[in-house]
Each structure stands twice: as C-alpha cells, then as structure tokens.
C-alpha positions in Angstrom: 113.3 96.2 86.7 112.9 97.9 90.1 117.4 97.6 90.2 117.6 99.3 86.6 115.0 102.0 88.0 117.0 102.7 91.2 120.2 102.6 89.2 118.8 105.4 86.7 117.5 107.6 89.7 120.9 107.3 91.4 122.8 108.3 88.1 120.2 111.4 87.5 120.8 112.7 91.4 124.6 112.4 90.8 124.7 114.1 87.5 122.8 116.8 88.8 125.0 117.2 91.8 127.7 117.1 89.4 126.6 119.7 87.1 125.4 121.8 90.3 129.2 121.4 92.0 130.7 122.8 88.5 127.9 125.5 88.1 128.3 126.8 91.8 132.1 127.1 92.0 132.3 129.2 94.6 129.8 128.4 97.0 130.7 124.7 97.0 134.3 126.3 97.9 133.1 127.8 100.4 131.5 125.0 101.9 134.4 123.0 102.0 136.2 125.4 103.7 133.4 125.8 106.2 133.1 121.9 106.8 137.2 121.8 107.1 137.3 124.6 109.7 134.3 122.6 111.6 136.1 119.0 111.8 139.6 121.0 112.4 138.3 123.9 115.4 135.7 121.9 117.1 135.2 117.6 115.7 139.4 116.5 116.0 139.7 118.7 119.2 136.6 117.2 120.9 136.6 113.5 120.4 139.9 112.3 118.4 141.8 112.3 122.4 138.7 110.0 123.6 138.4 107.6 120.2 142.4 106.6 121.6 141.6 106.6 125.1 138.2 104.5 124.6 140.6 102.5 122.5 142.6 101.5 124.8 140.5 101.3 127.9 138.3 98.6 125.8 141.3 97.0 125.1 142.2 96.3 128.7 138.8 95.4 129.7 137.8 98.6 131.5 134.5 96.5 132.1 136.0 94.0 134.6 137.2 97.0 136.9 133.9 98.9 136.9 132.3 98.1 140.8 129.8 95.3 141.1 127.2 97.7 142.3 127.3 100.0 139.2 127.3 96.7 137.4 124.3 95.8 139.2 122.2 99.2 139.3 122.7 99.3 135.1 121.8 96.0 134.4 118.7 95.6 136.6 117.7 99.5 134.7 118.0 98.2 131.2 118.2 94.5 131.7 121.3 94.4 129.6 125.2 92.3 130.5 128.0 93.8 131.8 129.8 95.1 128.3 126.6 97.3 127.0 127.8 99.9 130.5 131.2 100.1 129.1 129.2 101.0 125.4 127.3 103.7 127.7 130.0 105.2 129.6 132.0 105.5 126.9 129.9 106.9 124.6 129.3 110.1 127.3 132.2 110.9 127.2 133.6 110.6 123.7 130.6 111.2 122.1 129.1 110.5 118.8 129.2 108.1 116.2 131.2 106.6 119.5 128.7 103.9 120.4 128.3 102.6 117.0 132.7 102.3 116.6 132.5 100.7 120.4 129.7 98.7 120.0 131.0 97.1 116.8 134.5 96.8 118.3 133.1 95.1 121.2 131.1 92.6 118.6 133.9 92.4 116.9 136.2 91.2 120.0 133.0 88.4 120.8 132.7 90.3 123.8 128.7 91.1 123.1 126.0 89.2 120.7 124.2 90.5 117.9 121.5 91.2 119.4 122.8 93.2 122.6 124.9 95.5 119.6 121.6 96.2 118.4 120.1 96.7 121.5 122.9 99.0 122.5 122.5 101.3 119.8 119.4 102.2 120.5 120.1 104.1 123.8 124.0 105.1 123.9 123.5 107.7 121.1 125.1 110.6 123.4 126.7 113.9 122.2 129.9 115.4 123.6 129.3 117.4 127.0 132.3 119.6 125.6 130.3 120.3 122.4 126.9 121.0 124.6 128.2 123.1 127.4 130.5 124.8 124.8 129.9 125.1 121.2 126.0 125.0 121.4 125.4 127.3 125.0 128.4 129.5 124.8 128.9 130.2 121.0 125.4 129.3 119.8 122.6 130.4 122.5 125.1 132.4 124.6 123.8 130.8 128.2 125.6 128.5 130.0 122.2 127.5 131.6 120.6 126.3 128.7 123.4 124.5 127.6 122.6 122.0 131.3 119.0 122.3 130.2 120.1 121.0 126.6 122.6 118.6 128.4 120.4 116.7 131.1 117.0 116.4 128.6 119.7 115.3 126.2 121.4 112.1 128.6 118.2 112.0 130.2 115.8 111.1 127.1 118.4 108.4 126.3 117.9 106.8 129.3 114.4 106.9 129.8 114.6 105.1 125.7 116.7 102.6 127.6 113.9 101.6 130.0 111.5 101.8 127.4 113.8 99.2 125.3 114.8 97.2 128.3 112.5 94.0 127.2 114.1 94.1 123.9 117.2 92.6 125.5 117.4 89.0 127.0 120.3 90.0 129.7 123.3 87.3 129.3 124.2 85.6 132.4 127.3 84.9 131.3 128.6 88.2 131.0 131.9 86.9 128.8 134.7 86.2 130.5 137.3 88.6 129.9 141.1 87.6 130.0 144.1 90.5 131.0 145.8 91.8 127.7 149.2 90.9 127.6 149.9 92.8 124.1 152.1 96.0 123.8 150.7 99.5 125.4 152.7 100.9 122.4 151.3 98.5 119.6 147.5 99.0 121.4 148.4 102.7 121.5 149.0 103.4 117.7 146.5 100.9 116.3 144.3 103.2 118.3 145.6 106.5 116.6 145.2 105.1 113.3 141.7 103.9 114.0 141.1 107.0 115.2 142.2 109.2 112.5 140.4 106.7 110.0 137.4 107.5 111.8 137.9 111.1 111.7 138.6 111.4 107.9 135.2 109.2 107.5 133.6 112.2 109.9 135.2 114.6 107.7 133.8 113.2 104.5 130.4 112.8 105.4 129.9 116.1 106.8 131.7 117.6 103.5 129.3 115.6 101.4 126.0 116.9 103.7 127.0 120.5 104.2 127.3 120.6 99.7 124.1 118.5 99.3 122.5 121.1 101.9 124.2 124.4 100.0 122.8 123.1 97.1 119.4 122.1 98.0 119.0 125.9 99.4 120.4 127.7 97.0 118.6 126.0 94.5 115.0 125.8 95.9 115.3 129.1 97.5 113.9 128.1 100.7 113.2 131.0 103.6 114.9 131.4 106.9 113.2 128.7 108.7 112.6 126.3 106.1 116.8 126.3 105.3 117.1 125.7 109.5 115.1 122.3 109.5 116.6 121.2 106.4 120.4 122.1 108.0 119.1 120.1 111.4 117.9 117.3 109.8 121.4 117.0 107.5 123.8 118.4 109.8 123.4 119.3 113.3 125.9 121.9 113.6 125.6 124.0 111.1 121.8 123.3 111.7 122.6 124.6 115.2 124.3 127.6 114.3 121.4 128.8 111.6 118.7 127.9 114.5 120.6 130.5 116.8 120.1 133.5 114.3 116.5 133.3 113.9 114.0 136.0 115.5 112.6 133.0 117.8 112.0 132.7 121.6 114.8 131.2 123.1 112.6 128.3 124.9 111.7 127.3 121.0 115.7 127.4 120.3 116.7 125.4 123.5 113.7 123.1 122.4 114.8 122.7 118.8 118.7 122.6 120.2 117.8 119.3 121.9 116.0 118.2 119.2 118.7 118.0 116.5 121.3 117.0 118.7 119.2 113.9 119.6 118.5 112.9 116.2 122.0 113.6 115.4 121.6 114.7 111.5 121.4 112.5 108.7 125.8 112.7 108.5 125.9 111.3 111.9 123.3 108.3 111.1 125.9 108.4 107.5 128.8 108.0 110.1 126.9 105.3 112.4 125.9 103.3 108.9 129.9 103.3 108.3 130.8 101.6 111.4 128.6 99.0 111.3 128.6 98.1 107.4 129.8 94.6 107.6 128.2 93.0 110.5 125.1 91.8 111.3 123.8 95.1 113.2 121.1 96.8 111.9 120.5 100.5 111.4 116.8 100.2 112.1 117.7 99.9 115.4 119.8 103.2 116.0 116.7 105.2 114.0 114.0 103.8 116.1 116.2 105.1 119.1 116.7 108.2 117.0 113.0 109.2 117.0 111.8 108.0 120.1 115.0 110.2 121.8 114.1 113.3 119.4 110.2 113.6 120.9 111.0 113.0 124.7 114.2 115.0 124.4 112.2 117.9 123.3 109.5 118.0 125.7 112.1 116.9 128.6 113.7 120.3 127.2 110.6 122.2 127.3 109.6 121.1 131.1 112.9 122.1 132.4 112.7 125.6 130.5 109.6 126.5 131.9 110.7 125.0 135.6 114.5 126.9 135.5 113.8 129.6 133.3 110.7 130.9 134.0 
C-alpha cells in the first residue's frame, strides 16, 4: 500500500513538473541556458583538469609517496589509515562531489573498507579554492578578504568534524599494501578523461534538473527576495550564492550565509554525491550527518573571523 502511495505521489510531482516545463516555455529556456553557461564558464574549467589528474595520481598510488610524518600527524588527528589522506588531499584540491568519486574509486580498488568510505565522507566534503577565492569573493561579494574568511571557516569546520568523528573509525593497521602500476600512462590517461567527462555530464544534469525545479517552485509560489535566496542555497549553491549577493544585507550576514551553503553543498551536489556511490555499500547518511554538523560550525567559524578581521 505504502509502494502504490509513493508511486502515485511521484507520478503527481512529475506531471506537474511536466505540465509546468510546457506552460513556462521560456523561463525553463532560460534556465537551461543559465545552468549550461554555469557548468561551461566556471564547473568544466574548475575541476574537469583535477578529476584526470586525481585520476591518475590514485592510480599510481600517490599514497605510498606521501612522507611518513604527514602520514603520521593525519592519522593520529582523525584516527583513520593511510588511504583516507589521499581522499582529503585530493578532495582540496579538486573539489566537490570529488571525495565521494575518490572514495568510491578507492573502495572500488580494495584499497579502503566500508566502513572507512563512510567515515571518509563525512569530513572530505571540500569546495574548490579556485571557486572560493574567485567566483564567490571576486564576482559575488567583491572582497578578496572575505573570500580567505569563507575559505579557512570553510576547510577549517571540516576538520574540526573530522575530530569530532575520529572514534567513528577503527584505524587499520594494515594500511593495504599497495603494488607499482605497471599499466599504460596512455590507457590510465584516457580512462581518466572519459570518467571525467561522465562525471561532468552527471554534474551538468543535476544542476539542470535543480536550477528548473527551483524556477519553478518561485515562480509559482511567488516567494519574496529572501525566501527565493534560501530556497536557491539549499538546491543549488551557486546560483544560491549569486541571489545572496544582491540582497540589501550586511556583508558579515552574506560572508556568514556564503559559508553556510557552500558547506552544505546544495541538495544537486548531495544528488551528485548519491550518484557516485549508488552501488556500493556506502551510505549517504553519512555525508548528511557531515553536511549539518559542517553547515553550523562553518557558520559561526565564519562569523568569529568577521568580527576578528573585519571589524
């Protein structure tokens, strides 16, 4: 009963969205082009270089060339093995859905458990520096300063999450053993670029389907300036972004907010995480627990170093 009630409320949603898409020509046109010139100016540019280059550093087991003492210092911080640093490092710099595509890669290869993937997801959810200290200070909030305010409350929260976390985690002693790669740079190289691009059209497609659901729900419902804001954060964090910058707010309450969506993510980047890990036995409970536990102590990381730079 409860199946044939779900399926009925599923079939309603879509009909409606379907009558709404055919009804709203134009603004679901718009849209699209909006969500196209996003994933083409600022999502391919960003992270589809570091998607190859994580690729391929995994591949060749970056993790047995990272020093002893880094190796070390991490573990003994979040009581985690030796892969879940590779997972963080990575994720930095590529940014995300990143750690959920690594992490399942690295489950994937038996080179982490079950249980450390879902460990892992709960602290690597990072968000390209490029996009910080670019998009969201310089185009966005127009200070470079708040962008490092956005940028260390942003890495910052995640790690303190990490030590929160760190008994979730029994650390393995064994650590894999991890042999040299003797494939082909070239074959390593474009299984990497077509991974990559598969990951991108999957970015592309969620953020298409967010950006219409969010037109629609606005236009519909009619909703004011600061109601459409926190309904374009919580579905999708740059054009959430973009509507928080052109409201009549103090700037400590944009910075604030700024850090807040990024470290939730949106609900097209938890669509995106869900898409890597569909399939396995890691569980998306884990990267929303992270989610909300980053969000809060982002935020008020963001609001202490405001008041202490700033003011």
């Amino acid at each position: 009963m409860r199946t044939k009630i779900y399926n009925f409320i599923i079939i309603i949603t879509f009909l409606f969205l379907l009558i709404e898409i055919m009804t709203n020509k134009i603004l679901i046109f718009d849209t699209i082009k909006y969500s196209l010139n996003i994933w083409i100016t600022s999502i391919v540019p960003s992270i589809f270089p570091f998607f190859i280059i994580s690729d391929i550093l995994i591949s060749y087991n970056i993790t047995n060339y990272i020093p002893k003492f880094i190796k070390y210092l991490f573990n003994k911080l979040f009581n985690t093995s030796n892969n879940i640093i590779t997972i963080f490092f990575l994720s930095i710099i590529s940014g995300f859905p990143s750690n959920a595509r690594i992490t399942r890669k690295l489950l994937d290869m038996n080179n982490i458990t079950t249980v450390e993937a879902n460990h892992a997801l709960i602290f690597t959810h990072f968000s390209n520096p490029l996009f910080i200290l670019g998009t969201v200070s310089v185009f966005f909030l127009h200070n470079n300063t708040y962008g490092i305010i956005i940028l260390i409350s942003h890495y910052l929260s995640n790690i303190i999450v990490g030590i929160l976390f760190r008994k979730y985690s029994i650390n393995n002693k064994n650590n894999y053993a991890h042999n040299i790669n003797n494939q082909n740079l070239s074959i390593i190289l474009i299984t990497s670029i077509k991974n990559s691009i598969d990951t991108l059209l999957l970015i592309l497609g969620t953020l298409t389907c967010f950006l219409i659901l969010s037109a629609i729900i606005i236009n519909r419902l009619n909703l004011g300036l600061y109601n459409s804001c926190l309904l374009k954060g919580l579905l999708e964090i740059t054009m959430g972004l973009k509507a928080l910058s052109t409201l009549n707010i103090n700037d400590i309450y944009k910075v604030v907010i700024s850090t807040m969506f990024i470290s939730f993510g949106g609900l097209s980047v938890h669509m995106q995480v869900i898409s890597q890990i569909i399939g396995s036995n890691i569980k998306y409970k884990y990267f929303l627990t992270g989610r909300i536990y980053q969000t809060i102590i982002s935020g008020l990381l963001a609001y202490i170093l405001y008041i202490a730079i700033i003011h």
